[in-house]
C-alpha positions in Angstrom: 70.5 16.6 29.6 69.1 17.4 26.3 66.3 19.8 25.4 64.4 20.8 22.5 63.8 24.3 23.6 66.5 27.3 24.3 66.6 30.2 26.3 68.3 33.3 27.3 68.0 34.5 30.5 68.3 38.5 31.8 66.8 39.9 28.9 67.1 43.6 28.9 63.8 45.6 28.4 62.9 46.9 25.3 63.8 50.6 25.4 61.6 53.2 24.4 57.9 53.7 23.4 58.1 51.9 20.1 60.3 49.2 20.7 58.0 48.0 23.4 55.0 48.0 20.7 56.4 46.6 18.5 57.8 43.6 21.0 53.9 43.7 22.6 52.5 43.3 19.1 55.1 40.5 17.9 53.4 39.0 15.0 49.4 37.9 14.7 47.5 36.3 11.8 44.0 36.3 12.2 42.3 34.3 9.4 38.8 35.3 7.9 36.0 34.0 5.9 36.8 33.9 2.0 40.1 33.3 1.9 41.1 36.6 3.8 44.1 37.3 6.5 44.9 40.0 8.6 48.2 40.5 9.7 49.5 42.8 12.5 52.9 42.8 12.7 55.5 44.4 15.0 58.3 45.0 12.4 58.8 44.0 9.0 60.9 41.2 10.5 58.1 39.4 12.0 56.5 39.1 8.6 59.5 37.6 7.5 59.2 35.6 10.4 55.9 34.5 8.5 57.1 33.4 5.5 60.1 30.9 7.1 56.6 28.9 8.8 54.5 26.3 7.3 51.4 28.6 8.1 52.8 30.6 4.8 51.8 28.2 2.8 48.2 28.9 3.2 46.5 29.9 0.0 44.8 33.5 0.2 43.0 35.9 -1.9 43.2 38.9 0.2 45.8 40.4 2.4 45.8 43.2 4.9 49.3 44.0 6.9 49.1 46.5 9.4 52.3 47.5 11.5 54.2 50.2 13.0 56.5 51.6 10.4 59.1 54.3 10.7 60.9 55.7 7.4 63.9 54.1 6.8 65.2 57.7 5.9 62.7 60.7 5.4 61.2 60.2 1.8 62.1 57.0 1.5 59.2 53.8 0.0 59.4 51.4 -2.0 57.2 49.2 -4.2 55.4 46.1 -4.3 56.7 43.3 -6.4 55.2 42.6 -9.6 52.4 40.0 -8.2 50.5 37.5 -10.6 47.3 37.6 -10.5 47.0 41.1 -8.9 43.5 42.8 -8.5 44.4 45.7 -6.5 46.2 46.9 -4.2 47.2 49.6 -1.8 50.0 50.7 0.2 49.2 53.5 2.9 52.2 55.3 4.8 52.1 57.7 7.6 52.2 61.4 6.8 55.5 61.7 9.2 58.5 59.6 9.7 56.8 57.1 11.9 53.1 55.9 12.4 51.0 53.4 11.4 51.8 51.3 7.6 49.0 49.6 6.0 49.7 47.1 2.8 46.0 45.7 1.3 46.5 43.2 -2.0 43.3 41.5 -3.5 43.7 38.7 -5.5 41.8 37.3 -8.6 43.0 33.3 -7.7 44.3 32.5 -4.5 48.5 32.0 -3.5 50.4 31.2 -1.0 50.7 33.5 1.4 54.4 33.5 1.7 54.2 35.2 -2.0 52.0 38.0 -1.3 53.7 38.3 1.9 56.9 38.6 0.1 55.7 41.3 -2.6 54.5 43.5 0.5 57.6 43.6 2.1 59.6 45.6 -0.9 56.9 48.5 0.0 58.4 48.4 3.3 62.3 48.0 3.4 64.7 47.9 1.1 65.1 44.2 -1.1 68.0 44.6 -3.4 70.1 40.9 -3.9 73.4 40.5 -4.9 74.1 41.1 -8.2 75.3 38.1 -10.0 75.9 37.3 -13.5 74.1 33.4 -13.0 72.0 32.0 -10.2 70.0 28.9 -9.6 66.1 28.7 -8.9 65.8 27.7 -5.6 62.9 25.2 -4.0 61.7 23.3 -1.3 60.1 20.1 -0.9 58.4 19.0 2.3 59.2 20.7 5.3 59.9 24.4 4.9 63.7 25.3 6.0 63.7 28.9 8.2 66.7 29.5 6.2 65.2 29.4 2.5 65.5 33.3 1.7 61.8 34.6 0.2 62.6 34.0 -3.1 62.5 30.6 -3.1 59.4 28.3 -4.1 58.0 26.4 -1.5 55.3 24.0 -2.4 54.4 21.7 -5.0 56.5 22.2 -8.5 54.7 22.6 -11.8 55.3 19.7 -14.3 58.7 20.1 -16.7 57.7 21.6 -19.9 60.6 23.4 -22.1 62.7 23.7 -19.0 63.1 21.9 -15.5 60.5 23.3 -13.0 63.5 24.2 -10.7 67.7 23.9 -10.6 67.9 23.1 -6.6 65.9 20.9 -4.7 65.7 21.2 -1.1 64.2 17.9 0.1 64.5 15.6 3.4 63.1 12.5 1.8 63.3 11.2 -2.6 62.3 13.4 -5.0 61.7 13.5 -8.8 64.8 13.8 -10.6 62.8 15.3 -13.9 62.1 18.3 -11.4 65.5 19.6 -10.5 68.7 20.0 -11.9 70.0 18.9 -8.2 68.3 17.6 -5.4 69.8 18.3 -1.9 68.7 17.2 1.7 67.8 20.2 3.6 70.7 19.7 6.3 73.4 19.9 3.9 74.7 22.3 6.2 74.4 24.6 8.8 72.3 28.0 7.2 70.3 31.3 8.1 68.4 33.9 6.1 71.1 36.9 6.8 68.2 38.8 5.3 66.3 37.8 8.6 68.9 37.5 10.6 71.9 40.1 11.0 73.7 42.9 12.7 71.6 45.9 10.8 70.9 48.7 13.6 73.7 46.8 16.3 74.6 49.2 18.9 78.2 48.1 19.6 78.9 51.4 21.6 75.7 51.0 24.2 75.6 47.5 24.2 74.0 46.4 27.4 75.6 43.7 29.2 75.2 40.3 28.7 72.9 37.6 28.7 72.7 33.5 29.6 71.5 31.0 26.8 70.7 27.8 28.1 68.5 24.9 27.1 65.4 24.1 28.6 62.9 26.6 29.2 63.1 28.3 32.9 60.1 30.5 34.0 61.0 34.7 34.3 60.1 37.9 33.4 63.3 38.7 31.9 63.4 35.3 29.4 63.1 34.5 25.5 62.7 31.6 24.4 61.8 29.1 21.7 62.2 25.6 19.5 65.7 24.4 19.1 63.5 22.4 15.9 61.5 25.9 14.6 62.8 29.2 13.7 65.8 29.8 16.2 65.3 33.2 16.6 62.5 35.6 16.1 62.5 39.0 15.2 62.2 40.4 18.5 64.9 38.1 19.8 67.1 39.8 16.9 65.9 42.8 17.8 67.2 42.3 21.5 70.6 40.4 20.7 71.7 43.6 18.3 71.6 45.6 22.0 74.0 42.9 23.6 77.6 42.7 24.3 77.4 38.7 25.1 75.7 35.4 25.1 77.6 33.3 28.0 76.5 29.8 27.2 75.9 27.3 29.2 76.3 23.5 28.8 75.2 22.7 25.1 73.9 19.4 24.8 71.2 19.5 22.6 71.2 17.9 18.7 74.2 18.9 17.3 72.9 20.5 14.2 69.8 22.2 16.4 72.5 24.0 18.9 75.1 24.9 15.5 72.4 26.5 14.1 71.6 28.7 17.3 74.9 29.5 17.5 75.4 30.5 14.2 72.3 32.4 14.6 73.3 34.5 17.5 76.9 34.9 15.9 75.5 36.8 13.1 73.7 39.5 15.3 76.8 40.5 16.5 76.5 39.3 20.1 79.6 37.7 21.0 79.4 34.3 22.5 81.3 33.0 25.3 81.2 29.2 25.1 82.9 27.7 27.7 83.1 24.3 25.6 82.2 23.8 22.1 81.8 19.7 21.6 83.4 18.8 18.9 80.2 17.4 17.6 78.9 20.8 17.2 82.7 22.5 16.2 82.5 20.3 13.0 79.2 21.3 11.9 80.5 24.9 12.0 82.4 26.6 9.3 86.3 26.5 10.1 86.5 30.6 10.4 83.3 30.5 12.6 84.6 28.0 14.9 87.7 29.5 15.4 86.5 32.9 17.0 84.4 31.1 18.6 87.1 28.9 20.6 89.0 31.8 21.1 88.2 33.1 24.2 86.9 36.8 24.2 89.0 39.9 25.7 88.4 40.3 29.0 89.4 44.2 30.6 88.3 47.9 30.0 89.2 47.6 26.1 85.6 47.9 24.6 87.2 48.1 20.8 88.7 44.5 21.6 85.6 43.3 22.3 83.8 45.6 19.5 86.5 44.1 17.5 85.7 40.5 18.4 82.1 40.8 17.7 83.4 42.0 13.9 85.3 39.1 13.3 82.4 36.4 15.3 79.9 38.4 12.6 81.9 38.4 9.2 82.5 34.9 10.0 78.9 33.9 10.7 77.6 35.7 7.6 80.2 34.3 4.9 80.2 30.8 6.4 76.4 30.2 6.9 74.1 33.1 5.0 71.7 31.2 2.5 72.7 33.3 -0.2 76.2 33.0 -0.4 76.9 29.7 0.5 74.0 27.6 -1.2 76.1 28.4 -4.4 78.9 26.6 -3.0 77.0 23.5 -2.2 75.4 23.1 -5.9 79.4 24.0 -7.4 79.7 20.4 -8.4 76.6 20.6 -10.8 76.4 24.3 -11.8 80.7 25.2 -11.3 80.4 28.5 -11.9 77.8 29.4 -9.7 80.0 28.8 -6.4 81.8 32.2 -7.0 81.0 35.1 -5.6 79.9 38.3 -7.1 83.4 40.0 -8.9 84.8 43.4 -7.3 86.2 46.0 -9.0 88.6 48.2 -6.6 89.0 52.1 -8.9 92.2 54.2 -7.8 92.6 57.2 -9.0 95.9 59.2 -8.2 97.9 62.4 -9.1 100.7 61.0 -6.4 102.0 57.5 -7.8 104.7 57.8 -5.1 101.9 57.4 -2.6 100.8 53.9 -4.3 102.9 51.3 -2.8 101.1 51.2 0.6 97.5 51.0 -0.9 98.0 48.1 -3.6 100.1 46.2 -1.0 96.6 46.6 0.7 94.7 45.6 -2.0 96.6 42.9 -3.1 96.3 41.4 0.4 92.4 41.7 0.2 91.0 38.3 1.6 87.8 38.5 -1.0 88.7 36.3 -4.0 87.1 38.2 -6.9 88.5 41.4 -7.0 90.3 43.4 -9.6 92.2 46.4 -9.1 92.3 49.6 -11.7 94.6 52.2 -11.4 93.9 55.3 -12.7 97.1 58.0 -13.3 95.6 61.3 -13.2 97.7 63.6 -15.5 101.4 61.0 -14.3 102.7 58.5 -16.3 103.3 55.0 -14.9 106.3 54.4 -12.7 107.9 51.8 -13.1 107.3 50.2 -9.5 103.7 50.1 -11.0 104.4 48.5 -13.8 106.6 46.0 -12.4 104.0 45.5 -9.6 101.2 44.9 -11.9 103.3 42.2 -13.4 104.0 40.2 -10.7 100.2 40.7 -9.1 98.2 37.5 -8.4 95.2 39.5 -9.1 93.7 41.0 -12.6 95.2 45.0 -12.7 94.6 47.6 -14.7 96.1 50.9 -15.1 94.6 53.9 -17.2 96.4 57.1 -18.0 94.0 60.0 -17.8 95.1 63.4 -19.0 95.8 66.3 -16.2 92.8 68.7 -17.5 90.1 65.8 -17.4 88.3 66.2 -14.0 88.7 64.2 -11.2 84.8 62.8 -12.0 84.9 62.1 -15.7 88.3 60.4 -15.1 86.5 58.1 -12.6 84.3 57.6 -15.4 87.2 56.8 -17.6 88.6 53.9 -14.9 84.9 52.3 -14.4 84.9 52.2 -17.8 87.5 49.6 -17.9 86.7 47.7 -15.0 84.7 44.7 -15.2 83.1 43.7 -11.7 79.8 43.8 -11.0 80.4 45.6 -8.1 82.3 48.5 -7.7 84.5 50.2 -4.9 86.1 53.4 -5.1 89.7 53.7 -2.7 91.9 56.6 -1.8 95.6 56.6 -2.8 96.7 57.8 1.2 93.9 55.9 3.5 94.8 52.9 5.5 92.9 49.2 4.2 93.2 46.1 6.3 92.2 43.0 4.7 88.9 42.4 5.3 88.1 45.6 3.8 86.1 44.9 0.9 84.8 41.5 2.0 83.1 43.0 4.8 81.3 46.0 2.5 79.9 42.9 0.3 78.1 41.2 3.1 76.8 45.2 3.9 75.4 44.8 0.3 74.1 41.1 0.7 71.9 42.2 4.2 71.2 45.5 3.8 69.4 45.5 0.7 71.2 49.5 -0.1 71.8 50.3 -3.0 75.4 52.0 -1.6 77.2 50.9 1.1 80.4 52.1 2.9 81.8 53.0 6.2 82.5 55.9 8.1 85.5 57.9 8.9 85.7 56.8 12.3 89.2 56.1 12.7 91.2 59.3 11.4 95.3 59.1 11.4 97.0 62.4 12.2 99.8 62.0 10.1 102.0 64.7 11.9 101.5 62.9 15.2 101.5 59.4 14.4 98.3 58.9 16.0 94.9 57.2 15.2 91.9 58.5 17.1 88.5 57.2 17.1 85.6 59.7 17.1 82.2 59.0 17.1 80.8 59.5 13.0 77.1 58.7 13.1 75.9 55.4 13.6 77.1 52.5 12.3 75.5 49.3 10.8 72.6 51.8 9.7 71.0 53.4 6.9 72.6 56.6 6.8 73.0 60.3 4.8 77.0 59.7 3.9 79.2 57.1 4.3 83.5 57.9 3.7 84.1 58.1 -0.5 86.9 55.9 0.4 84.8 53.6 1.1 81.9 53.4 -1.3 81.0 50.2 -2.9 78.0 49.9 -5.4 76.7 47.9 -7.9 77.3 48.5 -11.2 74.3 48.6 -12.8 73.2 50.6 -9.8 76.1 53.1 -10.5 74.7 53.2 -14.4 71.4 53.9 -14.0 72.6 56.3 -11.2 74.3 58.2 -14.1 77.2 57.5 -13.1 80.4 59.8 -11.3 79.6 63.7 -12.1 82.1 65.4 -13.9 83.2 67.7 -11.4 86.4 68.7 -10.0 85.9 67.3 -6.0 83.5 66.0 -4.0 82.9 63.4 -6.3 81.7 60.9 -3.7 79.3 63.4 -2.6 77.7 63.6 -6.1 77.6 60.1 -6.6 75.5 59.5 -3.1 72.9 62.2 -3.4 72.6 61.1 -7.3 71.5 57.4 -5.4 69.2 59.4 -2.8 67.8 61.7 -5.5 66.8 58.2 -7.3 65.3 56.3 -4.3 68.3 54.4 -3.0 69.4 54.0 -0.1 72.6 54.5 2.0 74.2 51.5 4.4 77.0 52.1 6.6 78.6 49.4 8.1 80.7 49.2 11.4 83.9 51.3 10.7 86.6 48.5 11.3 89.2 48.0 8.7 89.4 51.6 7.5 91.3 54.7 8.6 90.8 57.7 7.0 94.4 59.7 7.1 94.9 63.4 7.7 97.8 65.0 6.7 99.3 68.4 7.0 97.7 69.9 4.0 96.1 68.7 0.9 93.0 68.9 1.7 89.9 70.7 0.0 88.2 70.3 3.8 90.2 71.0 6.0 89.0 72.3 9.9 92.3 71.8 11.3 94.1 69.0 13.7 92.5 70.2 16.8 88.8 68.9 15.5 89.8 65.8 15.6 91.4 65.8 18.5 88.2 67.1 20.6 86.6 64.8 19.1 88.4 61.9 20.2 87.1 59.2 22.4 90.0 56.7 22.0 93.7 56.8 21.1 96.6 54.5 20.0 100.0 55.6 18.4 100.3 54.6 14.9 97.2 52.2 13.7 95.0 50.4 16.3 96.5 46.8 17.2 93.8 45.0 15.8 94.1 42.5 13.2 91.1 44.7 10.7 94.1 47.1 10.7 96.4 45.1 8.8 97.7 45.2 12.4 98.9 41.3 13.7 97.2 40.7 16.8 99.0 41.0 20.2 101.6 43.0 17.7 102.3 47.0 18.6 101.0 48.9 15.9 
């Protein structure tokens, strides 16, 4: 039997003193005289909860936003965006880390709420989008899709003048052809605002166990629920799913395109599904890489990482089959071709040890992200000829700088970026250990994040002279943090400019770059450690505490790399 509602059953609590305010408070728009709204808000989440309604498209003139807010990191705000027709405005913060946020804007003319909304919210998280050398204006006619990102115009469009009010059209019924460069219906396919909706602050380690979604709406204490037709899920539903090992879902017999969306939905959270039959009418509305994972049925056992592991792959695929912002592109590739490719990556290697290449740009060349160029940088070595003749044959664009031996280790950084041309940029170590998701999976950290830098941590360290990969626990992932792994460090390059750039200094050039990015206001994103082992060997190294730390530290063991296909390492295949 069908429903138009969902459900998930066994809920855990919210934990803590704040979380359970925050899910008490929800979201609550109380409308006054003149054009005025109050808005009390749990989290910054349920305001963008706001602006996916119809109710955002209520013309205001003065805004309050009041809502529990705790620093991001301690410093940290941001700014309103620019806002026309601005009077004033005010953004209050609490003295400490946490406390009470107040927003107040005052406008001359009225506007939708969704934009004043909108310019609030960059005072109070981070809003940094891709970078991307074209993109398309984005609107909305008619009914407002939950997965239009905030940028998008919603309501009616201005008349053409020298140019078209809009390039993309989101409509479900005709529309004026004068007003868009392409008009698309709204179910083109299957999307969510990965903005909204994502893994940020996922405890894979603590994840409680798991819950039921069915459809229909069954009474409890211990239930969430909503619209299969609305939202899909709310910021606290989010909120709780990022604290779940697994959905077990019931019989799915709702509209196709209603339950494919929930699914993707919870997919992207991170909360790994257990379906015990996908219909096919539902597998075909999925992307192919999403419904894979999902037919595959989960590990079972005591192996948390497989299941950790699992929930990787269920996210990465959610996110880069289904997020608004990378896949509306696609759609519009016939009209606008360029515009269908993602953002370029440029991967900078710097070595003394060209014998230690091989392993690394067999890595990079087996990168599953499509735009990515690779520049090698020889610090004080000439070219080998392996390199040479490996840069020939390379399906990918290569590079390769000679830097002389008394240039620093950061101005010849400098010296490879220099040369590079993506508009992102990710710095890799000649000895560490890539699989090939690698690089793909620190652009969707960039995409959802909103951080200026993002990387992973050295959670999985390789003692060379034993052959051994241990996991240890390296502060928390998919979360704003102090440090993320230099091996890892991927940034935009405009960012990375007006960052001033690598320091010329001898080491620790990662840790210049990322307090240089603090020091300006931006902010660090680490994302879950999967796809990346940091490698210690038996000397070499400026820090170097011995084996025995890392061995104490150790909560799980394999010999060689962990079997699991992030690795590089084929799956059901012994490392």
């Amino acid at each position: 039997m069908s429903s138009s509602s969902w459900s998930l059953i066994d809920c855990p609590p919210p934990k803590g003193r704040l979380a359970r305010l925050t899910r008490a408070i929800g979201l609550r728009v109380i409308r006054l005289p003149r054009q005025r709204v109050v808005l009390l808000a749990g989290t910054p989440g349920h305001l963008r909860d706001l602006m996916a309604t119809p109710a955002s498209a209520t013309p205001v003139r003065a805004v309050r936003i009041m809502l529990p807010w705790q620093a991001i990191r301690p410093g940290w705000s941001g700014a309103i965006d620019p806002l026309p027709r601005l009077r004033r405005h005010r953004v209050s913060l609490p003295l400490r880390r946490r406390g009470l946020a107040t927003v107040t804007l005052r406008l001359h003319q009225p506007l939708p709420l969704r934009d004043v909304v909108r310019s609030a919210l960059a005072g109070l998280v981070p809003v940094r989008p891709l970078p991307m050398p074209a993109s398309v204006d984005v609107a909305a006619a008619g009914a407002l899709p939950a997965f239009l990102p905030p940028t998008a115009h919603v309501g009616a469009l201005p008349s053409p003048d020298e140019i078209r009010p809009t390039d993309v059209l989101l409509s479900d019924g005709p529309a004026d052809p004068a007003a868009a460069g392409i008009v698309l219906p709204t179910d083109a396919a299957v999307l969510f605002d990965a903005i909204r909706i994502n893994p940020r602050a996922r405890a894979d380690k603590t994840a409680s166990a798991g819950v039921r979604l069915v459809l229909g709406s069954p009474a409890g204490a211990q239930v969430r629920s909503g619209r299969l037709d609305g939202l899909g899920l709310d910021a606290s539903t989010v909120e709780m799913l990022r604290g779940v090992a697994t959905v077990e879902a019931d019989a799915l017999t709702g509209d196709p395109r209603q339950v494919a969306t929930l699914l993707v939905q919870i997919a992207a959270t991170g909360a790994v599904l257990r379906i015990g039959d996908l219909s096919p009418a539902v597998a075909t509305l999925l992307s192919p890489e999403l419904a894979e994972v999902l037919a595959s049925p989960p590990p079972v056992g005591d192996d948390p990482v497989a299941l950790e592991a699992h929930s990787v792959r269920q996210r990465r695929a959610a996110l880069r089959g289904h997020a608004t912002g990378l896949v509306l592109p696609r759609l519009v590739a016939g009209a606008f071709p360029l515009l269908g490719e993602l953002p370029t990556v440029s991967a900078i290697l710097m070595t003394r040890r060209p014998e230690r290449l091989a392993p690394v740009l067999d890595a990079l060349e087996k990168q599953s992200y499509p735009g990515l160029e690779i520049v090698v940088g020889l610090h004080g070595c000439p070219a080998p000829e392996s390199l040479t003749a490996w840069a020939a044959k390379c399906p990918r664009p290569v590079s390769v700088v000679e830097v002389p031996a008394g240039v620093d280790f950061g101005t010849a950084l400098g010296l490879a970026t220099a040369r590079s041309n993506g508009s992102l940029v990710t710095k890799v170590d000649d000895d560490d250990t890539y699989g090939p998701e690698h690089v793909w999976d620190l652009v969707l950290a960039r995409h959802f994040s909103g951080a200026t830098l993002v990387g992973k941590g050295a959670e999985f360290v390789h003692l060379e002279e034993r052959d051994e990969t241990i996991r240890r626990k390296s502060g928390n992932s998919e979360a704003y943090a102090e440090v993320v792994a230099g091996g890892t460090i991927l940034i935009g390059r405009g960012d990375l400019e007006n960052a001033g750039g690598w320091r010329p200094v001898p080491r620790s050039v990662d840790l210049g770059l990322i307090t240089r990015v603090k020091a300006g206001g931006g902010l660090v994103y680490r994302t879950h450690p999967f796809g990346y082992v940091y490698h210690r060997r038996a000397q070499g190294h400026t820090w170097d505490p011995g084996e025995r730390y890392f061995l104490d530290a150790a909560f799980a063991r394999w010999p060689g790399l962990p079997p699991y296909a992030e690795f590089g390492v084929p799956l059901g295949a012994s490392a």
